[in-house]
C-alpha positions in Angstrom: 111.6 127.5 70.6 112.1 131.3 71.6 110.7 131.8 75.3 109.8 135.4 76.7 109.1 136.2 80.0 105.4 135.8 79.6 105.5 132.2 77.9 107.4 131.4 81.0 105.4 132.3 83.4 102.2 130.7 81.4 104.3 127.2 80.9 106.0 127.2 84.5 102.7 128.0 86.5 101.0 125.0 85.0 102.5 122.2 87.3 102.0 122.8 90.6 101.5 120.8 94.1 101.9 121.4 97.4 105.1 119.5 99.8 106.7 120.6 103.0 109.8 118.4 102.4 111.4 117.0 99.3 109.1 115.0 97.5 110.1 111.6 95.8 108.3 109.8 92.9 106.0 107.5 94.0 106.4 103.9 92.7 102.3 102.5 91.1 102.6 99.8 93.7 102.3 101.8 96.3 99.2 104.4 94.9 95.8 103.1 95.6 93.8 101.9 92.8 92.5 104.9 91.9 95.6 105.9 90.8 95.1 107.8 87.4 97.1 106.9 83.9 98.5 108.3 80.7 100.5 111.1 81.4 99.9 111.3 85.3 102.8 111.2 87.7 102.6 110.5 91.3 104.1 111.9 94.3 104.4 111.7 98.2 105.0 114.7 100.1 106.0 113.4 103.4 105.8 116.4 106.6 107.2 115.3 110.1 107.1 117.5 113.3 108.7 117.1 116.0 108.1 119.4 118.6 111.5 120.1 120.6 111.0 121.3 124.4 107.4 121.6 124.4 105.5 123.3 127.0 101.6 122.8 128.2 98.4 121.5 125.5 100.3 121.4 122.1 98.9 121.9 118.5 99.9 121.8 115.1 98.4 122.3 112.3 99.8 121.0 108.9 98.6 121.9 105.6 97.0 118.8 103.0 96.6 119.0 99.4 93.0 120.9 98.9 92.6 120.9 95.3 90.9 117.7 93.6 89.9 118.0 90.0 89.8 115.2 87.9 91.4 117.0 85.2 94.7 117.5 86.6 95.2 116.6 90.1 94.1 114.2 92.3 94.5 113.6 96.1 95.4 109.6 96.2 95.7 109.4 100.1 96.3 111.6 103.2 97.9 109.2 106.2 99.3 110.2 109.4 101.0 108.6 112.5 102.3 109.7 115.6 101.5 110.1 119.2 99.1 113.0 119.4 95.9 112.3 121.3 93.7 114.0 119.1 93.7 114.5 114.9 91.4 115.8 112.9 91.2 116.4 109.3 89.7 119.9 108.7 88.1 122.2 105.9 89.0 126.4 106.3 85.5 127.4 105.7 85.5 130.6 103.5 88.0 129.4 100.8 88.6 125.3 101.5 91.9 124.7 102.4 92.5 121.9 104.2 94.7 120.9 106.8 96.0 118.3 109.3 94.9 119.5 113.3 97.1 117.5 116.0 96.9 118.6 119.8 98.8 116.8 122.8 98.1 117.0 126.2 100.4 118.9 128.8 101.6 115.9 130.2 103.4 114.9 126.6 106.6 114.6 126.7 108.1 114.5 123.2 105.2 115.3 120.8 105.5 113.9 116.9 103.8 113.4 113.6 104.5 112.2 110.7 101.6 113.3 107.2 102.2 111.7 103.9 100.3 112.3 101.2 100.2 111.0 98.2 98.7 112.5 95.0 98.8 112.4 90.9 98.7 115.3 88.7 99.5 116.0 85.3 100.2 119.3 82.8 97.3 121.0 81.4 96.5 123.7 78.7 93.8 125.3 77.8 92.8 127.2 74.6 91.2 130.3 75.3 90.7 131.2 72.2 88.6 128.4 71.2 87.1 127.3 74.5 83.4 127.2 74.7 81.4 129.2 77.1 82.2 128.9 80.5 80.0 127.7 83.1 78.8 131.2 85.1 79.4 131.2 88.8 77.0 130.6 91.4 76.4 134.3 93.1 78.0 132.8 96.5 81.1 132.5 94.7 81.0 135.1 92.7 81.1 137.6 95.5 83.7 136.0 97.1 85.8 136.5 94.4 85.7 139.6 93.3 85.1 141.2 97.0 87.9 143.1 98.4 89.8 142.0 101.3 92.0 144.0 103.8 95.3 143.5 101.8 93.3 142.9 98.5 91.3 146.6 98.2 89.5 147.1 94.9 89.3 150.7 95.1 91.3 154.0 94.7 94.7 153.3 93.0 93.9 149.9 92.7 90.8 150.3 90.2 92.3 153.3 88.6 95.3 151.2 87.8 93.2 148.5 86.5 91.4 150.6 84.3 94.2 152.1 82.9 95.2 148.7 82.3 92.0 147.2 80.3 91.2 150.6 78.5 89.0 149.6 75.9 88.8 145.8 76.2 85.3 144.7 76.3 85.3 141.0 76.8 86.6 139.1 80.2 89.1 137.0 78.3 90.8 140.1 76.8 90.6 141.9 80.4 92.1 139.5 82.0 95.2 138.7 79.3 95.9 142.8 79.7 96.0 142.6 82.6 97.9 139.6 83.1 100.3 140.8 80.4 100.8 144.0 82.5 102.6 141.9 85.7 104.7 140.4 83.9 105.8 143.4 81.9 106.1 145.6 85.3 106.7 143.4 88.2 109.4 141.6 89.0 111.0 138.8 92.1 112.9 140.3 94.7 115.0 137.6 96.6 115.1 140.0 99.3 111.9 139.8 100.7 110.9 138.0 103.8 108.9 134.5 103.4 106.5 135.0 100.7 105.6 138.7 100.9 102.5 140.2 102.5 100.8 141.2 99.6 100.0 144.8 100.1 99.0 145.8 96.7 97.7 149.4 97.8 101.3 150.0 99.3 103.0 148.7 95.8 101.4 150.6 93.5 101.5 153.9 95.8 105.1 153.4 96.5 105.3 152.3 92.2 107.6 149.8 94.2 106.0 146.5 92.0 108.9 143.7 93.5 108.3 140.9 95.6 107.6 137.2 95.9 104.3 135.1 95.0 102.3 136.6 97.7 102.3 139.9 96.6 102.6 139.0 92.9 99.9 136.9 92.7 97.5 138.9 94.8 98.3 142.3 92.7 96.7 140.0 89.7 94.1 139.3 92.1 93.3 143.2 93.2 93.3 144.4 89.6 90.9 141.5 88.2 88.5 142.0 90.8 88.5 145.6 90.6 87.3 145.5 87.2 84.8 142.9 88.1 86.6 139.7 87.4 86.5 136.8 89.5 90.2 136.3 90.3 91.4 134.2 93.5 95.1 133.3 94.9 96.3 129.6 94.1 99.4 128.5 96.2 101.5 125.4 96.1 105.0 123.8 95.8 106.4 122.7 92.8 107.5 119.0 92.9 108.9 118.7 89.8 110.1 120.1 86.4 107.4 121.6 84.4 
């Protein structure tokens, strides 16, 4: 089978979860019984801090698994130990991701804690082409994605690249594959930047400088959706497997 660039990105984006460590395979025995079947695999991330040296209250905050959908990923079990005095499993409140909060007194001497979670997912593909209406949004959610943020602006170069981009296209679906087809056909991963990026997509396309890693990648995709009225949001994980 020939693979471009494009195919790619479509296949190797499909299968993706987050870890902080290496994950291993989880044996059934060890899922609960909700575990799914028939083409699911399972998998335990496994995050332990130990806080070297620490000074006063301590926190940490570690990130969980935030996406459940029955279609392709589920969230087995999130399970923690250590000797923190408080923990708390909490919600961000604008766009849901969730996390682990620990906090240790000043007196603690050695704070530690180990997360494991444990989820199932399996690959997924989607015919556009033949896929029946979609649902609409709720307004709520619809302004929050497609409003601009402070790295994510929606106007100036940003729309006028996006409309240079889409020309003609009338429909959503063909919007969004031009547009799609564009990053992949002008941007490119630069090893070189620090972390993940910081996604300033106003400085890329005034600099014409379109390198970088997934967080400025992804949220170019992101800027030029929404700019042309498309819902568009920024899905991050860690891949724990081969696609």
């Amino acid at each position: 089978m020939k693979t471009d660039r494009r195919t790619f990105f479509r296949t190797g984006a499909a299968f993706a979860a987050l870890a902080l460590t290496p994950p291993r395979l989880v044996a059934a025995a060890m899922a609960t019984g909700s575990l799914p079947r028939e083409g699911w695999r399972s998998f335990e991330l496994r995050t332990r801090v130990e806080v070297l040296k620490a000074q006063g209250v301590t926190q940490v905050w570690l990130p969980v698994p935030a996406i459940d959908d029955a279609a392709w990923i589920r969230v087995l079990s999130n399970t923690w130990e250590g000797n923190a005095a408080q923990t708390q499993l909490l919600n961000e409140p604008v766009y849901g991701a969730k996390f682990l909060h620990a906090q240790w007194p000043q007196s603690a001497q050695a704070p530690v804690i180990e997360l494991v979670s444990r989820v199932a997912t399996r690959d997924r593909a989607i015919d556009f082409t033949g896929a029946a209406k979609p649902k609409p949004l709720d307004p709520i959610e619809r302004a929050l994605y497609t409003r601009a943020t402070k790295l994510v602006p929606i106007d100036g170069i940003v729309r006028e690249t996006a409309l240079g981009i889409i020309k003609d296209a009338t429909s959503d679906l063909d919007k969004a594959r031009r547009i799609y087809d564009w990053i992949c056909d002008n941007t490119f991963r630069d090893p070189g930047v620090e972390g993940c990026g910081i996604g300033d997509i106003r400085g890329m396309l005034v600099t014409r400088n379109l390198s970088g890693k997934c967080a400025d990648l992804n949220a170019l995709y992101v800027g030029l959706a929404r700019a042309v009225g498309l819902p568009a949001r920024d899905v991050y994980g860690i891949r724990v497997a081969d696609s």
